[in-house]
C-alpha positions as CSV (number, residue, x, y, z in Angstrom):
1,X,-31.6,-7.9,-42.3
2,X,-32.5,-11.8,-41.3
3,X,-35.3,-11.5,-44.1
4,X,-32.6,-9.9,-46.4
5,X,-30.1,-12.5,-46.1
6,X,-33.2,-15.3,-46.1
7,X,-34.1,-14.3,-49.8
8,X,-30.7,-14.0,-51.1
9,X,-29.6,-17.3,-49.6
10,X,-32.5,-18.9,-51.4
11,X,-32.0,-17.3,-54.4
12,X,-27.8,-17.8,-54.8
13,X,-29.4,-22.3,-53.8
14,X,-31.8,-22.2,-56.6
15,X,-29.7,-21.1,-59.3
16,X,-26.9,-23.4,-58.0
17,X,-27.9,-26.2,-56.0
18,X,-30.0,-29.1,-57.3
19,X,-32.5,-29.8,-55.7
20,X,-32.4,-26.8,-53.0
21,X,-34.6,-26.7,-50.2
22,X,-35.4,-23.2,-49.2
23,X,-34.5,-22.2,-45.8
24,X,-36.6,-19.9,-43.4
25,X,-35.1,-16.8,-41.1
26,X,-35.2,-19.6,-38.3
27,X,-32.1,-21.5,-40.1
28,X,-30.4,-18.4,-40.2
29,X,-30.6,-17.1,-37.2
30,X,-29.5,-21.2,-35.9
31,X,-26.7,-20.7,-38.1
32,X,-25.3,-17.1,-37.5
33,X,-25.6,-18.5,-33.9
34,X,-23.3,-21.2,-34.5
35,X,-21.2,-19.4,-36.2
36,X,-20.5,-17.0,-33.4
37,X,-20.5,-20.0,-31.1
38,X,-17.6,-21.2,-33.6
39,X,-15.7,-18.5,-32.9
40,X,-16.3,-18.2,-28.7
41,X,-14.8,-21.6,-28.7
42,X,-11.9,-21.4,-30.6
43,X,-13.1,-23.6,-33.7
44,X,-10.3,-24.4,-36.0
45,X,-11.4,-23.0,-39.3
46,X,-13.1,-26.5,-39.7
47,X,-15.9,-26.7,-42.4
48,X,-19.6,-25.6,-41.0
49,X,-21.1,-29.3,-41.9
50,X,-18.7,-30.6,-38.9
51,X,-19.8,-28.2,-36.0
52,X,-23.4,-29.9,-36.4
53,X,-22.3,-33.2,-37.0
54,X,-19.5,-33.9,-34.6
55,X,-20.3,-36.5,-32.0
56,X,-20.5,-36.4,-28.4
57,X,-20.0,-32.6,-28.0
58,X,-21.5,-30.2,-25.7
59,X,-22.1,-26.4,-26.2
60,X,-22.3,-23.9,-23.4
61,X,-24.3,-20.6,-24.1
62,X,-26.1,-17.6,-22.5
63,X,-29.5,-16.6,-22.8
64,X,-29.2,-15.3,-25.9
65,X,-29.0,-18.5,-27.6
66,X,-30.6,-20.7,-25.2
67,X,-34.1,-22.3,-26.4
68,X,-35.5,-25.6,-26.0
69,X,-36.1,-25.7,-30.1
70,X,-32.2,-25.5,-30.6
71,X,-31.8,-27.4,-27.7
72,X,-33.9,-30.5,-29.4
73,X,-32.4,-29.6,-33.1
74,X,-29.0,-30.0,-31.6
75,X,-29.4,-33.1,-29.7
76,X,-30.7,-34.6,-32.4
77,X,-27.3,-34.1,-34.0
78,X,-25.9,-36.0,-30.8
79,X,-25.0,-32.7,-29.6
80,X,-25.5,-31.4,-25.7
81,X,-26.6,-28.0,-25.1
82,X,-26.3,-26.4,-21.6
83,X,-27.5,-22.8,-20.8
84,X,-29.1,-20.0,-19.4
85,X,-32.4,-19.4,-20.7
86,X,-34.6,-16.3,-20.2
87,X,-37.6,-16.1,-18.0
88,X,-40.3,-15.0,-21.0
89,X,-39.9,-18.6,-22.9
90,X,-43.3,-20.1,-23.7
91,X,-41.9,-23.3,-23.3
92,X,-40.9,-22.9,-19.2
93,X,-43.3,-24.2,-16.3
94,X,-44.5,-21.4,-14.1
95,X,-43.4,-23.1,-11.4
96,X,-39.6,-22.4,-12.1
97,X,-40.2,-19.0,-12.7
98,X,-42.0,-18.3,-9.0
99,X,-39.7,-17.2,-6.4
100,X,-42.0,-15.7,-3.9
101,X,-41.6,-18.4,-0.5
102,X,-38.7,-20.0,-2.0
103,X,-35.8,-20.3,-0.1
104,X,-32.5,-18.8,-0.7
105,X,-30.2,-21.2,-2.3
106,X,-32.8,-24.2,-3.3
107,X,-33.3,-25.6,-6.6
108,X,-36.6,-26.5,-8.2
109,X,-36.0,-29.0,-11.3
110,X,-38.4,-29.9,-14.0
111,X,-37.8,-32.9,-16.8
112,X,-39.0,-34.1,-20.4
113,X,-37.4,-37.3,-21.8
114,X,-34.7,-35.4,-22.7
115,X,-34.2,-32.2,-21.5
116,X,-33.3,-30.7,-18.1
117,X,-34.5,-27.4,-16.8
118,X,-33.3,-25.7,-13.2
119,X,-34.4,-22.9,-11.1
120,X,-31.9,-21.6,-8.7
121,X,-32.6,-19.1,-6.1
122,X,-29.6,-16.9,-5.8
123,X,-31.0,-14.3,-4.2
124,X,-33.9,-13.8,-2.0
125,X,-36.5,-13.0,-5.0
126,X,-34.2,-13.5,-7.5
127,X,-33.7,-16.8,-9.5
128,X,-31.2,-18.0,-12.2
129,X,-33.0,-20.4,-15.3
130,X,-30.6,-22.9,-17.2
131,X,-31.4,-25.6,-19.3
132,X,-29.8,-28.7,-20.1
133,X,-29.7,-31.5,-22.6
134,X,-26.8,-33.0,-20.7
135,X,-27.8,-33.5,-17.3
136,X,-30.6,-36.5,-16.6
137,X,-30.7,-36.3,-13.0
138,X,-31.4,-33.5,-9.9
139,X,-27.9,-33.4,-8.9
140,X,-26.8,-30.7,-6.3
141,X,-23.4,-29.9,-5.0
142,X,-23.5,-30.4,-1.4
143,X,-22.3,-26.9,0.6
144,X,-23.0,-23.7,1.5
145,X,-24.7,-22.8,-2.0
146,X,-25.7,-26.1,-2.8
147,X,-25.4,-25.1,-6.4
148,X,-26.8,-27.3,-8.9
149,X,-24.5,-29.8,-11.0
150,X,-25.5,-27.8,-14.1
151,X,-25.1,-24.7,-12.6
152,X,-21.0,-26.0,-11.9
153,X,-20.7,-27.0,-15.8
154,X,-22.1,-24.0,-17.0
155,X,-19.6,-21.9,-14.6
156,X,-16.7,-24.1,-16.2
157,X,-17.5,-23.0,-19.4
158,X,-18.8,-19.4,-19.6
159,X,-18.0,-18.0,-16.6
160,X,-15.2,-16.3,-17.8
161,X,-16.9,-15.0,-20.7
162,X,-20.3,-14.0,-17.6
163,X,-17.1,-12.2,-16.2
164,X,-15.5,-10.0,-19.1
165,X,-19.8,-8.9,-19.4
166,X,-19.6,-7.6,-16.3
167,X,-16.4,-5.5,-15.8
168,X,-16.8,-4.5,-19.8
169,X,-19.9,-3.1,-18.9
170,X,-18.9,-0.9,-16.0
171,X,-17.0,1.7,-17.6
172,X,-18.7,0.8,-21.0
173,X,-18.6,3.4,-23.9
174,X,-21.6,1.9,-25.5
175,X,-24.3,4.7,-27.3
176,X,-28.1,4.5,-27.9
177,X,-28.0,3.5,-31.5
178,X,-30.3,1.0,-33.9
179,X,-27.3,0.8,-36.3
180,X,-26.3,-3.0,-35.6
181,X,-22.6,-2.4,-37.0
182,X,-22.0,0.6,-34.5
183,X,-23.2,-1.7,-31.4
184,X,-20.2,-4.3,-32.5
185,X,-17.6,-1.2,-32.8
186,X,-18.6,-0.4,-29.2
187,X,-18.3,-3.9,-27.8
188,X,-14.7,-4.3,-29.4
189,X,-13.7,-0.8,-28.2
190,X,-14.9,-2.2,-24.9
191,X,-13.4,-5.4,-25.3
192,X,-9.8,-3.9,-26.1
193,X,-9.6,-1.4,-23.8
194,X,-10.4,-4.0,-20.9
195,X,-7.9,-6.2,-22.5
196,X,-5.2,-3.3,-23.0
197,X,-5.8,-3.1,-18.9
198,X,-5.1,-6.8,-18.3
199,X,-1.8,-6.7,-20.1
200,X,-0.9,-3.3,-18.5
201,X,-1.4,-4.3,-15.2
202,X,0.5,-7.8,-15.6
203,X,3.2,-5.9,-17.3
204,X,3.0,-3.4,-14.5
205,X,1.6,-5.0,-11.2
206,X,2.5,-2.6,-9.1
207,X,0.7,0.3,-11.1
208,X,-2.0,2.3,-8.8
209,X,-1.9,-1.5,-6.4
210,X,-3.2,0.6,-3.6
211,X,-6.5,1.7,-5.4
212,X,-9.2,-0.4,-5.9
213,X,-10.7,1.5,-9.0
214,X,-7.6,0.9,-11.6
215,X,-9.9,0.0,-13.8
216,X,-11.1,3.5,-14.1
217,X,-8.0,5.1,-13.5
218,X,-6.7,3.0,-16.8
219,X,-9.2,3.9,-19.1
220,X,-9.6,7.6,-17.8
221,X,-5.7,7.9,-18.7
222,X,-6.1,5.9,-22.1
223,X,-8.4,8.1,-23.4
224,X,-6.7,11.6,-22.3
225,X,-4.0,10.2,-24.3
226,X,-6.1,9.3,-27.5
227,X,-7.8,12.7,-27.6
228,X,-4.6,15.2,-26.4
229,X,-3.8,15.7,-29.7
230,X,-6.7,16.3,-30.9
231,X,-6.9,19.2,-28.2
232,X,-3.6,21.0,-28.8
233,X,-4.7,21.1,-32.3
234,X,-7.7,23.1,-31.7
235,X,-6.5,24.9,-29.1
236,X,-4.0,26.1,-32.3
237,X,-6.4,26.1,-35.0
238,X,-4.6,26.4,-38.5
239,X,-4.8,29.2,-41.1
240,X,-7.1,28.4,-43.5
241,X,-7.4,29.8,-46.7
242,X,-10.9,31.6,-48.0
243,X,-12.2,31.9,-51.5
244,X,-12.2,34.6,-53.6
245,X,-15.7,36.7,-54.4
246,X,-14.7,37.3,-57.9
247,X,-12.8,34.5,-59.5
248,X,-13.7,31.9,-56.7
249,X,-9.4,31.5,-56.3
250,X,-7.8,31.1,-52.9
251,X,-6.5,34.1,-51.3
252,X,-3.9,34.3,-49.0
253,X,-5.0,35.7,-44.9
254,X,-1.2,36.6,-44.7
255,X,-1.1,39.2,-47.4
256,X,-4.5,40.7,-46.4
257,X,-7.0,38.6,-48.2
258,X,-5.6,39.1,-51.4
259,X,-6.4,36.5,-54.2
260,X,-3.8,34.7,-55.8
261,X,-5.7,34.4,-59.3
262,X,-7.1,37.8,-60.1
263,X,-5.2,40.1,-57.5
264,X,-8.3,41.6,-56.0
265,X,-8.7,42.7,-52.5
């Protein structure tokens, strides 16, 4: 699909842009990227030139997104990048990634000129990655987790959005599918029904307050309702009508399969 929408892209800027300089499937995916990142934070319909070139401005963004690539393209637009970043990038020391004899709770830091990267031990064996553009120095918040400073800004940010990931995908209807469309239909119905169980339950706060599954209980009585009609109706299946052997007309079950055009049995 990237290469698809590569070769059109270049071929709509030739015809109609002087002096066109082709751009490659990395410049797409940067783009679409933005674009979604647009639309996480709220952009106002502004034109796509501004989101690279505003000044002083700082995205947040999961591993995804995160590389040290965009990372560099963006600062050189004056632009701060600070995410998570996944384990397998080339461009990561070992040494973050090694948890064995680390303790629980420390923070191993490595720097370029310009870039920040973090390894946080969270759990015994287990370590969080972030990378920063933002951050110049090893700070650490000083108590129980001593959690890194860009560990705290990155929390500010997405943590709400790290959140709605993880109770979306506990009761999630998601299928096995390579059809890229259906996986979006699955994170929206997702997405809704969580958010139809937010406004229920502020509506209604004393709904099921007892139980500490109402999350479950929600969605198992949402879709009951979505599908009972479906149910009574083929519980009562309707009479349909068959065709004719002779003329190929409809006949009628309630007259003892007799056809309406030619009158034969």
């Amino acid at each position: 699909m990237i290469q698809f929408v590569v070769q059109m892209t270049n071929s709509y800027g030739r015809r109609s842009v002087s002096g066109w300089s082709d751009v490659d499937d990395k410049e797409i995916r940067n783009y679409i990227g933005l674009l979604i990142l647009a639309g996480v934070y709220r952009s106002k319909g502004e034109s796509t030139r501004s989101l690279w070139d505003d000044q002083n401005k700082k995205i947040t963004c999961d591993n995804f997104f995160t590389s040290f690539s965009l990372a560099q393209e963006l600062l050189r637009k004056k632009v701060a990048l600070v995410g998570t970043i996944r384990a397998n990038k080339p461009e990561l020391p070992l040494k973050l990634k090694k948890t064995k004899k680390r303790a629980v709770f420390s923070s191993l830091f490595a720097f370029t000129t310009t870039t920040t990267a973090v390894s946080y031990i969270l759990l015994r064996g287990r370590n969080v990655l972030l990378l920063s553009t933002k951050h110049r120095e090893p700070a650490v918040i000083q108590g129980d987790k001593q959690k890194p400073q860009i560990i705290v800004t990155y929390n500010c940010c997405k943590g709400g959005v790290d959140n709605l990931d993880k109770v979306v995908s506990t009761y999630s209807c998601r299928r096995r599918t390579r059809r890229w469309p259906l996986v979006l239909f699955f994170n929206c119905i997702d997405v809704s029904a969580f958010n139809a169980f937010v406004l229920y339950t502020a509506v209604d706060p004393f709904w099921n307050q007892q139980r500490t599954y109402k999350q479950r209980l929600f969605l198992e009585e949402l879709g009951k309702s979505m599908v009972s009609s479906e149910i009574v109706r083929r519980t009562h299946p309707p009479m349909y009508s068959s065709c004719c052997c002779h003329c190929g007309g409809v006949t009628e079950p309630s007259c003892g399969e007799v056809c309406a055009t030619c009158a034969e049995a």
